[in-house]
C-alpha positions, 0 to 999 in steps of 0.5 A: 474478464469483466471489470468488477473481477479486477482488484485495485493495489494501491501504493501510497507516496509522495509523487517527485525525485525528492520524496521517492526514497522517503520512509513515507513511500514504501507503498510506491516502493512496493507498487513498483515491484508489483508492476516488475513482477506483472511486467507492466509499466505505469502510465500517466491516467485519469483520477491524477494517478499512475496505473499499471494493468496486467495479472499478479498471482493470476489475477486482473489487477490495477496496480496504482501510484496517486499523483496527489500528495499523501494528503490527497490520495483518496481523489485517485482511490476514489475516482478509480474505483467509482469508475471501473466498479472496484468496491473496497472488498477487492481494494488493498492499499499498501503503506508505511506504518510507525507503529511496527518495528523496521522490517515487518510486514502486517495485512488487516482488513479495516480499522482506523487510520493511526494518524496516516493521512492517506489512509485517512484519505482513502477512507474520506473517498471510499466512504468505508474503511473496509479495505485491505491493508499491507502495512510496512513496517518503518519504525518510530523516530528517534529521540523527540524526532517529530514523526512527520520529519521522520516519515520524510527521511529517507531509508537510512544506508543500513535499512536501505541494504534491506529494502529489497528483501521488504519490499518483495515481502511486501509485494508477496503480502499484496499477493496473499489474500488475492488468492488465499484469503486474508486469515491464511495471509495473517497467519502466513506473514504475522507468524503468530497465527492471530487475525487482525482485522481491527486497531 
């Protein structure tokens, strides 16, 4: 398979055992049940990020954890890309979203960043902001919880008992307009049958 047929997943997070059960790091969360599905195992590699290669929904695929801080995860999104000719077209980045209730999953291809700072990022380094997203929904904080301590926490125990059933909607997100498109992915996984393609 040539490389310009590959796609790139990216799961953004925070590298290190004190951020790996942060609301922040649903993305590496998602990645990694990526990874278990293909049956491949992330290795240290250039553009300081972990990747796994192998085929999700019969697809070439470069399944990919940055080792930068959130801040900084364009650098491996960018490096990879540029190196193995993955244009944005074939790029989905998978993240935690405050903007949408626990639990919920929505695919959009474009669109700004909504204060996250990976995406923002991703965009800085790509150059475009014409990438897929698979957007996990983790909720606002409560009370007058600063929402970047809030990120930081980890999944609480309730939210934790439903973590897996997410995280494999998640992953199923990731699968669906590799192979289906993006309109047929929305009306699957939105169920209200809108495209949402901008804020």
């Amino acid at each position: 398979m040539m490389t310009g047929d590959r796609w790139l997943v990216v799961g953004l997070g925070n590298p290190g055992p004190p951020y790996a059960g942060n609301r922040h790091n649903a993305g590496y969360l998602a990645a990694d049940v990526l990874a278990a599905r293909a049956g491949v195992r992330f290795r240290a590699g250039k553009f300081r990020a972990m990747a796994a290669e192998g085929r999700v929904a019969g697809l070439g695929v470069i399944i990919v954890k940055p080792l930068t801080f959130m801040n900084d995860s364009g650098v491996a999104v960018g490096g990879i890309s540029g190196y193995r000719r993955i244009g944005a077209g074939r790029i989905v980045v998978v993240h935690d979203e405050l903007d949408l209730p626990c639990g919920t999953i929505r695919l959009k291809r474009g669109g700004g960043d909504n204060g996250h700072n990976g995406l923002r990022s991703v965009t800085a380094h790509l150059g475009t902001r014409e990438y897929y997203r698979v957007r996990i929904g983790i909720g606002r904080p409560p009370g007058r919880m600063d929402p970047a301590a809030y990120v930081l926490r980890d999944f609480s125990a309730a939210e934790r008992k439903e973590l897996p059933f997410l995280l494999d909607r998640a992953a199923d997100a990731v699968e669906a307009p590799l192979t289906d498109g993006l309109t047929v992915a929305q009306n699957r996984f939105h169920g209200s049958g809108l495209a949402e393609t901008t804020d």
